[in-house]
C-alpha positions in Angstrom: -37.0 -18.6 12.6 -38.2 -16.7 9.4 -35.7 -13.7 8.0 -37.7 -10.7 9.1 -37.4 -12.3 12.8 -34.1 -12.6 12.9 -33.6 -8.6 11.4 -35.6 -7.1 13.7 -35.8 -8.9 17.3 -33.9 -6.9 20.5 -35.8 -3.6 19.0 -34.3 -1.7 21.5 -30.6 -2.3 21.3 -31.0 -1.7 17.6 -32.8 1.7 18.7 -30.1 2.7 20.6 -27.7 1.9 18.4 -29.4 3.8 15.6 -28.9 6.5 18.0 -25.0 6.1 17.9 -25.3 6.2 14.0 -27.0 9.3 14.2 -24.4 11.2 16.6 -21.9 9.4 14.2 -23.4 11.4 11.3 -23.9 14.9 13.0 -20.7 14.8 14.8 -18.2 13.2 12.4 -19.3 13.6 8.8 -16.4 13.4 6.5 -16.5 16.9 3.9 -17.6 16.0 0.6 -14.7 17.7 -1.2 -11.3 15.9 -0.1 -8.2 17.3 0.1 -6.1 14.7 -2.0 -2.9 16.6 -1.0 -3.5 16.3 2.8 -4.6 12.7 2.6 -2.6 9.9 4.1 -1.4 7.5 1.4 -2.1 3.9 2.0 0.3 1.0 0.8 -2.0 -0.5 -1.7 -1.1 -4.1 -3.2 -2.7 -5.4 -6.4 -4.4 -8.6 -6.2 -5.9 -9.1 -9.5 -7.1 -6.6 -12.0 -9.5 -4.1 -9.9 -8.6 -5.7 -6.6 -6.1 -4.3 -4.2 -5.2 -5.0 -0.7 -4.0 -2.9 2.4 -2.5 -5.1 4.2 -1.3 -4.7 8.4 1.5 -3.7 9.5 2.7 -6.8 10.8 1.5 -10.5 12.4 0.7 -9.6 15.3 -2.3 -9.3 17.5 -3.6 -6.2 18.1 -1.8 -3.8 20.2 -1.5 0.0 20.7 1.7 0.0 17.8 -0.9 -1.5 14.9 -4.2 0.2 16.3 -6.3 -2.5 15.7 -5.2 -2.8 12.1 -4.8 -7.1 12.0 -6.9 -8.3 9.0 -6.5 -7.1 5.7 -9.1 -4.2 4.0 -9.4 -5.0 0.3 -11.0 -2.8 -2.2 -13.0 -3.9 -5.8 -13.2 -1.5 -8.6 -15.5 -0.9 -11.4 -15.1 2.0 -13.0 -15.8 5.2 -10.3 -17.2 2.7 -8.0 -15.7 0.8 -5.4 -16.6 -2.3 -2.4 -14.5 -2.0 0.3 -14.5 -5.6 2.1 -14.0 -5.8 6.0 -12.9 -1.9 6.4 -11.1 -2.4 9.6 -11.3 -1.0 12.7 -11.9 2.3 13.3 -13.0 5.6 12.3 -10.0 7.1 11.4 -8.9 3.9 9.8 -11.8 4.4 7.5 -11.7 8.2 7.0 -8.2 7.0 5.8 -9.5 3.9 3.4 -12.2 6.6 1.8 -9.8 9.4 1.2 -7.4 7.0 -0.1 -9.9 5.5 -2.8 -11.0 8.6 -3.9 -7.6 10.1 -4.2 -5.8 7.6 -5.5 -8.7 5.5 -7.7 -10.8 8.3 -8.3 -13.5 6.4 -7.4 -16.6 6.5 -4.8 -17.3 3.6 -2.1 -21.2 2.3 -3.1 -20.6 -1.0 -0.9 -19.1 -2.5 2.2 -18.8 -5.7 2.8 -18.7 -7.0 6.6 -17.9 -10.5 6.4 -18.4 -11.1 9.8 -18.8 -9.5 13.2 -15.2 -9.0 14.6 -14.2 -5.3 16.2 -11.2 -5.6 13.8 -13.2 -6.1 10.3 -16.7 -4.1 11.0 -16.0 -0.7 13.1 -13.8 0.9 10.1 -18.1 1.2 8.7 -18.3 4.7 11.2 -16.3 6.6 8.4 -19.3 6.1 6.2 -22.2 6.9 8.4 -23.0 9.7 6.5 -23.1 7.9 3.4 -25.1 5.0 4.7 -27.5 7.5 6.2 -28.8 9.2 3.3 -28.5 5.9 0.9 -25.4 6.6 -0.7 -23.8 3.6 0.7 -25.1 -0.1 1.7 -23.6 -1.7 3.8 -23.7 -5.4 3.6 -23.6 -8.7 5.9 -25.4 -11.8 6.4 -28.0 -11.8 8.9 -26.2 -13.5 11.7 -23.4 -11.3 11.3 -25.8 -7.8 12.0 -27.0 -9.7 14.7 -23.5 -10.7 15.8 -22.5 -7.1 15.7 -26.0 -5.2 17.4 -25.0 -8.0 20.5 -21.4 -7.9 20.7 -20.2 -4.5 19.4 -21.2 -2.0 22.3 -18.6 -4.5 24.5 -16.2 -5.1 21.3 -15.8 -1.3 20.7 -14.8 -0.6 24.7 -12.7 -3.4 24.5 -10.4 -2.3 21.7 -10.0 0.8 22.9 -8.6 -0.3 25.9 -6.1 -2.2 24.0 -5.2 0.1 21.6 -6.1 3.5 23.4 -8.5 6.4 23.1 -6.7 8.0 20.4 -6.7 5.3 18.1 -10.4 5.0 18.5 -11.7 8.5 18.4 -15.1 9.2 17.0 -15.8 5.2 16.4 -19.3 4.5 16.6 -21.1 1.5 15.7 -22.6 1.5 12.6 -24.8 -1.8 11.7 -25.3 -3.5 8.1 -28.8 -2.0 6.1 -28.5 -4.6 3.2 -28.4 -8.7 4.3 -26.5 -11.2 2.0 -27.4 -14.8 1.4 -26.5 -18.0 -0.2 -26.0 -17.9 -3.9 -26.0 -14.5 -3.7 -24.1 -12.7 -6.9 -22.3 -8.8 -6.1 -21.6 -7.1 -9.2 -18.4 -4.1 -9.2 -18.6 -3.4 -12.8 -17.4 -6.2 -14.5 -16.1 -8.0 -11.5 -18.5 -10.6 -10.2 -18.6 -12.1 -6.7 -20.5 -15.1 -5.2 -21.7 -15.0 -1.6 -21.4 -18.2 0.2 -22.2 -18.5 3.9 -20.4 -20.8 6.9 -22.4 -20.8 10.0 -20.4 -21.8 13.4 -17.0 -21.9 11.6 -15.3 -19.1 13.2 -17.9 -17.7 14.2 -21.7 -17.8 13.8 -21.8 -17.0 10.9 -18.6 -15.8 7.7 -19.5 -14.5 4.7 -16.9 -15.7 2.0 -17.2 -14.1 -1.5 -15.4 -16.0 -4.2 -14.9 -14.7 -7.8 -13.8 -17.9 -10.3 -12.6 -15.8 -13.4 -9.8 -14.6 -11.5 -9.8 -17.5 -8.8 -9.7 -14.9 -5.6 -11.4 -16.0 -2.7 -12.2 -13.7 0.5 -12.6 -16.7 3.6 -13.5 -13.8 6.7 -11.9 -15.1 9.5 -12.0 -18.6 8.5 -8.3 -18.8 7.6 -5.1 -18.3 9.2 -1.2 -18.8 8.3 1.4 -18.3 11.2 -1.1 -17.2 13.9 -3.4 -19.3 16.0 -7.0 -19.4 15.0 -9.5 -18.2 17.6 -12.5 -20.4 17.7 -14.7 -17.9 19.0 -18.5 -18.1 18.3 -17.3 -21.1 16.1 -17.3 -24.8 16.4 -14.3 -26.8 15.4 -16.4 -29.6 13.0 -18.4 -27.3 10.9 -15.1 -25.1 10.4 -13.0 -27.8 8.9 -16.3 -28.5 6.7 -16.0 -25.4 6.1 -12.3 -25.6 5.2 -13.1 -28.8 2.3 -15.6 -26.8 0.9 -13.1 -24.1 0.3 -10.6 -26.2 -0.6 -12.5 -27.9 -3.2 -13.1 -24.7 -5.2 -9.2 -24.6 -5.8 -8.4 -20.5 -5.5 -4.9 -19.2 -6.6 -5.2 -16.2 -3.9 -6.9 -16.2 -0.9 -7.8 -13.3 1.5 -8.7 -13.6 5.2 -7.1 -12.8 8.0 -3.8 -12.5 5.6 -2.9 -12.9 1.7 -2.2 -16.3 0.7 -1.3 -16.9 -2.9 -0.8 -20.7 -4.2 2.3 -21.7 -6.4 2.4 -24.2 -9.0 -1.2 -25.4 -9.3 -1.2 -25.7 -4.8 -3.9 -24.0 -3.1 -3.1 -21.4 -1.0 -1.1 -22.4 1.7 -3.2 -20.9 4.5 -6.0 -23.2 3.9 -3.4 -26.3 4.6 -1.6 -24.8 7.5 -5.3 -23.8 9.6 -7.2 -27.2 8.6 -3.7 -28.8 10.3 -4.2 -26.4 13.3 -8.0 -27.4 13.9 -7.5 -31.2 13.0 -4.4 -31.5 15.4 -7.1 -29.8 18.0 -9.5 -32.0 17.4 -7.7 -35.1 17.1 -5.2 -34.4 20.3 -8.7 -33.1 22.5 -10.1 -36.8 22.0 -6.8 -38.5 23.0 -6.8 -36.2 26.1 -10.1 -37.6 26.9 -9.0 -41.2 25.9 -6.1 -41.1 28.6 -9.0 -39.7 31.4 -7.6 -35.9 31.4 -10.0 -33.2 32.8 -11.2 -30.0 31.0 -9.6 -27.7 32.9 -5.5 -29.7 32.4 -5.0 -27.8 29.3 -1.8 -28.8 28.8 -2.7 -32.3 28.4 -3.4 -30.9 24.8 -0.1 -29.6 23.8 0.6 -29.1 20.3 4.1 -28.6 19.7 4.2 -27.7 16.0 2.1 -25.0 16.5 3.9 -22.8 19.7 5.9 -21.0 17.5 2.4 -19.4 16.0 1.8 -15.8 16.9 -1.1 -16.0 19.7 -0.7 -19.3 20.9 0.0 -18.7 24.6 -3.2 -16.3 24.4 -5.4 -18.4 22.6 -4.8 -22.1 22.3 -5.9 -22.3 25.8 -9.7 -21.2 25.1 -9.6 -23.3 21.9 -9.0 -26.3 23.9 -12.1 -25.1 26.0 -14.0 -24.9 23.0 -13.0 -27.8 21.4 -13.8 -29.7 24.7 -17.0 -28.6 25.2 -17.8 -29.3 21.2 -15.9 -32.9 21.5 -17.0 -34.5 24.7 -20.7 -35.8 23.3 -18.7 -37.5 20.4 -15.8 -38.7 22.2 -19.1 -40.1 24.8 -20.9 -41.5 21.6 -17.4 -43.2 20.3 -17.4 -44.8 24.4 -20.4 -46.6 24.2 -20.3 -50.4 23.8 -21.5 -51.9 20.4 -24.2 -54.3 21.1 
């Protein structure tokens, strides 16, 4: 399926979202002039020169106490322009993020980068509809990720704001990447360079990781955890620990995903070692399941121990075995058949 085909099929969800963008803009356009006195700060954390994060609150999944706010929002500077990457989850988490760079960086947000189509990372883009609508602003994706988003986000956006509440959530509309992102890509801030590399069915169908080798920072989307369980989701667990090795073997000193992991000594980032451990003891445990004749459905057959103390695991390692089963059974059946 050629490029254009993949923009541009299911013409009329993308209508009606349009729509939403349009209400987005007449109803909640941010003023042009901001009140730097009035705006809330936001706990920036330099990464490397130009690059800061705002990390979440805590761990934890999301929940009415974080609002949505999970994942990290990072921000690259070059000069009086700025890419936010994965803006987080709401409207009035992004209102925040653009008062906050213009107030504290002097700067103006050209570019956003959605690395991949999770309510979390992608619904923060509402707090630039304005700016997207009359060209000021691209925002940018691969092209499984805007498709990800025009499919899933109508049910994404009602589900978080049943989790985190109305209030939280108010004046969110879905606003969809304009600009596509592919392979060998280069994104300039400045200075600051960034390669685009793309995993398809890692985490899900499709992460955008950005990697910049002067400073050695990589940005992984969702494909790496530390301390919470990994949720397979539109992914497959193969092609993300492929995905894994090929991060690995570009050797980054900091790492951003779903956290900040920085390496010590020469090590890679810890992250990347604790989730490939996750996904391979997943993997390996799934097969052995099937070896002793266990079911699909007798989840606990694949227990893993190490990991229980991870935040999420009661929610989530039970649909990760699912996955994994479903992903595993035609190779644990190709492994069964007698050698002639």
């Amino acid at each position: 399926m050629n490029r254009s085909s993949v923009w541009w099929r299911s013409a009329g969800r993308r209508l009606a979202l349009v729509a939403m963008v349009v209400g987005a803009v007449t109803a909640q356009a941010t003023p042009t002039a901001t009140d730097c006195r009035a705006a809330e700060p936001v706990p920036w954390q330099a990464v490397a020169p130009g690059v800061w994060v705002w990390l979440p609150p805590g761990a934890g999944d999301v929940s009415p106490a974080n609002a949505g706010h999970v994942v990290p929002t990072s921000v690259v500077l070059g000069g009086r322009d700025a890419m936010v990457i994965d803006p987080g989850p709401s409207h009035r988490h992004g209102l925040r993020l653009r008062r906050s760079i213009e107030c504290r960086f002097k700067a103006s947000v050209r570019w956003i980068v959605n690395t991949h189509a999770h309510s979390e990372n992608v619904l923060a883009n509402s707090a630039f509809a304005d700016l997207a609508a009359d060209g000021r602003v691209q925002v940018l994706a691969t092209a499984a990720t805007r498709e990800g988003m025009a499919q899933r986000c109508p049910d994404c956006l009602a589900s978080l704001t049943q989790r985190v509440g109305e209030a939280a959530m108010a004046g969110t509309q879905i606003v969809l990447p304009n600009r596509t992102l592919t392979e060998g890509d280069e994104l300039r801030v400045g200075a600051f360079r960034l390669q685009v590399m793309r995993v398809e069915q890692g985490h899900t169908e499709g992460d955008l990781v950005l990697w910049n080798p002067r400073h050695r920072v990589l940005w992984a989307g969702g494909l790496v955890y530390d301390g919470r369980v990994p949720e397979l989701a539109q992914g497959r667990v193969d092609h993300w620990l492929a995905a894994l090795s090929r991060l690995e073997a570009l050797k980054p000193k900091q790492l951003l995903s779903t956290g900040w992991s920085v390496g010590q000594d020469h090590a890679a980032p810890p992250a990347l070692a604790a989730t490939r451990d996750y996904l391979q003891s997943l993997r390996e445990r799934t097969l052995q399941a099937m070896d002793e004749g266990a079911q699909p459905q007798e989840i606990d057959r694949v227990n893993l121990p190490a990991f229980q103390h991870w935040k999420g695991y009661a929610a989530r390692h039970g649909f990760n075995v699912q996955r994994a089963w479903r992903e595993l059974e035609p190779v644990w059946m190709d492994q069964a058949k007698p050698t002639k």
